[in-house]
N, C-alpha and C positions, 0 to 999 in steps of 0.2 A: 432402386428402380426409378426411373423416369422419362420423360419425352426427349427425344432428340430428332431436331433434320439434317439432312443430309441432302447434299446437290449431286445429280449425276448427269452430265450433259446437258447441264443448263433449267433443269428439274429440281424444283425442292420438292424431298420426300419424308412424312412422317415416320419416326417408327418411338416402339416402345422398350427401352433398352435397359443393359443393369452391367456394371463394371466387376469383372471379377476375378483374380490372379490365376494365373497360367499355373499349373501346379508342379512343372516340368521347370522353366524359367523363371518364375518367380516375377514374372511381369505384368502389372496388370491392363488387362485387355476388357472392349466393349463387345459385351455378347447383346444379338437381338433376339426379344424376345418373339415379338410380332409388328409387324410391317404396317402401318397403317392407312399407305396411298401417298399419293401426292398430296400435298399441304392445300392447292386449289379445286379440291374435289373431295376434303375428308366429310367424313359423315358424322357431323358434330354430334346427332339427336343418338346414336351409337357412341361416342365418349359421353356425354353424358348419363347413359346410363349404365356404364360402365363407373363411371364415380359413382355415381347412387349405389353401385352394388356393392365400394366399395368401404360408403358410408358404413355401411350395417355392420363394420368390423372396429368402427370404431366408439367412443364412447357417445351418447346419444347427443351432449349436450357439444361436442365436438363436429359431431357430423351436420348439427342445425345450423352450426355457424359458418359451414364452407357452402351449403347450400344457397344462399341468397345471392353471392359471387358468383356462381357457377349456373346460376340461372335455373336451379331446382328447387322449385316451389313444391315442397312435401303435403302432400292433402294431410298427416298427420304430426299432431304436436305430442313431444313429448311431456308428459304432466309429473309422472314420478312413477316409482315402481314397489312393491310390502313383496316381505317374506314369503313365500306361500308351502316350500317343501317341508319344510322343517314343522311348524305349525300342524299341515296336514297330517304328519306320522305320528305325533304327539296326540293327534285328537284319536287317532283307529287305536292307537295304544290303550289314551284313557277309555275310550268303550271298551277295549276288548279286556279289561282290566276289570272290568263292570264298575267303573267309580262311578260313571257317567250316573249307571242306574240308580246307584245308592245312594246319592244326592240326591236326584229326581225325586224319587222314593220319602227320603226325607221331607224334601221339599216339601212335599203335597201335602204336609201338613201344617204349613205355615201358611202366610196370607202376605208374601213378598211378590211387588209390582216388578222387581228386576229379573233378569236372569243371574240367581246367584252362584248357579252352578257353573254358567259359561264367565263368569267373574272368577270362582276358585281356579277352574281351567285356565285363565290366561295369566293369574299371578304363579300358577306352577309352569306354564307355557316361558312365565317371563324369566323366573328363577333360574331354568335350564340354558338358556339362550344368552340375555345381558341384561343381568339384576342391576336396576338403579333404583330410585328410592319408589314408594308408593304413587308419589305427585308425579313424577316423571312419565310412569305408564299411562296418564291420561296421552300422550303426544305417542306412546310407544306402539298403540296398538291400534290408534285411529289413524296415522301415519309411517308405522312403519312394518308391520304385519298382518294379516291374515286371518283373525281370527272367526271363524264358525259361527255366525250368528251372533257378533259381538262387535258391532263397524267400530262401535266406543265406549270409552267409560269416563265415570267421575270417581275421582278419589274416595269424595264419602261413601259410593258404592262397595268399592274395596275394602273400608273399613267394616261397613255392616255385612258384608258376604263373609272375612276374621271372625266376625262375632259368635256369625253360624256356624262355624269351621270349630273353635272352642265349645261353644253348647252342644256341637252332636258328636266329640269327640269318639267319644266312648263306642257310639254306633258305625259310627262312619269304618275305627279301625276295626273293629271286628267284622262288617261286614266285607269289607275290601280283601282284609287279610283271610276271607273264608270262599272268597271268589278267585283268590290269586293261589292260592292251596292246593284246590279243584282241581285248577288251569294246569299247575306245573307238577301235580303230584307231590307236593312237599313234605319233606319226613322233621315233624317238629319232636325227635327224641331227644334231642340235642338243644338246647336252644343258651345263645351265648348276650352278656350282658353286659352295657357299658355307662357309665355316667360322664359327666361332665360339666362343667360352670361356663355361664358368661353373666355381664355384666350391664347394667347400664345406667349411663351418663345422662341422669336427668334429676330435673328438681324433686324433693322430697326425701323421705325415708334420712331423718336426720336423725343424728346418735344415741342408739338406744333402742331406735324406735323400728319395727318390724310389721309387715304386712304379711295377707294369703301365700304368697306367689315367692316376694321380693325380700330377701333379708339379707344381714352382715356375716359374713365369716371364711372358711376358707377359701382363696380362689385362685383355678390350676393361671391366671391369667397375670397374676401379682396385682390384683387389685381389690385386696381384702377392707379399704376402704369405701368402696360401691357397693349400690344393694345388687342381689345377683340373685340367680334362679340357680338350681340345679335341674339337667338334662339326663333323663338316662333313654336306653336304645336300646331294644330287643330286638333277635336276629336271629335267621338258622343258620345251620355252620355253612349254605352256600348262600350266605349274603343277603338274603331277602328278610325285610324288617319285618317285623310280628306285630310290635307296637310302640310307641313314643311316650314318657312321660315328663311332665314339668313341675 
C-alpha cells in the first residue's frame, strides 16, 4: 500500500493505491484504494491523522520515531510496559486456593516489617513464568510484572520469606492441602509416592563428612560424589500434591 499522483488534464491527483495480480492474467495491476483530492487542496491535518492511526499498529518505539518527521507531536511518551494477565490469575488462584490466608494466619504471629506472603507469592509468581536466579527478581518484578501490592523486592527479603517457608512447613501443607480437599472434593484413598535426588555444587561437606539435610551416596543424577538431598512427593491418583518432603 502507498501514495501515488496521477495527472488528469493537467491536474495532479492524490490517491491511496496497492499493486495486486490480476488473477485471470496473471498481470499485475494498481488498484485504488481511496482518492485523496487534488495534490493543491489535500487536507494534510486528515493524512496526518490517519498516520497517527496508523502508528498504534505499530511497535511503540517505531511509531515515536516517524512522528517527529511527520510533524506529530504525541502528548504521550512511551515509558515501558509489566506483565499484568498472567500475574492477576495467579494471585485469584492463590486466594482462591486459601494459601493467601494461611500465610497471613501464620504470619500474625511473627513480628515481620515485610510483606512475606506477597514475597512467597511472587517467587512462585516467578517460578511459573521465567525462573532466573533469586538476584535477578529484584529487576523482575519492579520492572517487568505486576505484582499485588509488591512494586519491589531485595533479594535478602527473599531469603528471609525461604526461611518462613521452611519453619512453617509442616503448617503451611497441611493447611493448604485441607483447603484444596474442601475446594475439589478429593478422595485421598489412594494416595501415590515418589522420591528423588539432586544435588549441589557448593563448598563444604568434604569426605566422610555429613550434614542434617546434605549427604554422600546414591544419585539418580550420576553424581554420587556431591552432597545431595533426597526429594520425596505425595500425590492423589488425579495429580494434586498432599505433601513435600526433604
Amino acid at each position: 500500500m502507498y501514495i501515488r499522483t496521477v495527472t488528469t488534464k493537467g491536474v495532479k491527483y492524490v490517491q491511496l493505491a496497492h499493486n495486486y495480480r490480476d488473477p485471470k492474467t496473471g498481470v499485475s495491476k494498481v488498484g485504488v484504494l481511496q482518492s485523496l483530492g487534488r495534490a493543491d487542496r489535500l487536507d494534510v491535518e486528515g493524512l496526518k491523522r490517519l498516520v497517527g492511526s496508523i502508528c498504534r499498529f505499530l511497535e511503540p518505539y517505531e511509531g515515536k520515531a516517524l512522528q517527529p518527521g511527520l510533524g506529530l507531536d504525541s502528548p504521550f511518551e512511551f515509558i515501558g510496559s509489566r506483565e499484568l494477565g498472567v500475574p492477576w490469575l495467579f494471585d485469584a488462584l492463590w486466594a482462591r486456593l486459601g494459601i493467601r490466608k494461611t500465610l497471613e494466619s501464620l504470619l500474625a504471629e511473627r513480628d515481620y516489617e515485610t510483606a512475606v506472603e506477597r514475597l512467597v507469592f511472587s517467587m512462585v509468581l516467578n517460578r511459573a513464568m521465567a525462573p532466573p536466579s533469586k538476584l535477578a527478581m529484584e529487576d523482575w518484578v519492579s520492572g517487568e510484572v505486576t505484582v499485588k501490592e509488591l512494586p519491589c523486592v531485595e533479594v535478602h527479603q527473599l531469603y528471609r520469606a525461604m526461611d518462613f517457608l521452611l519453619e512453617s512447613a509442616e503448617e503451611i501443607q497441611r493447611n493448604v492441602f485441607s483447603a484444596v480437599a474442601n475446594l475439589f472434593n478429593l478422595e485421598v484413598d489412594v494416595i501415590f509416592f515418589d522420591t528423588t535426588t539432586t544435588y549441589f555444587e557448593v563448598e563444604g561437606l568434604s569426605q566422610g563428612e555429613e550434614e542434617e539435610f546434605r549427604r554422600r551416596g546414591y544419585s539418580k543424577d550420576s553424581r554420587p560424589d556431591l552432597g545431595q538431598i533426597v526429594v520425596g512427593f505425595a500425590m492423589t491418583r488425579d495429580g494434586i500434591p498432599v505433601r513435600a518432603w526433604a
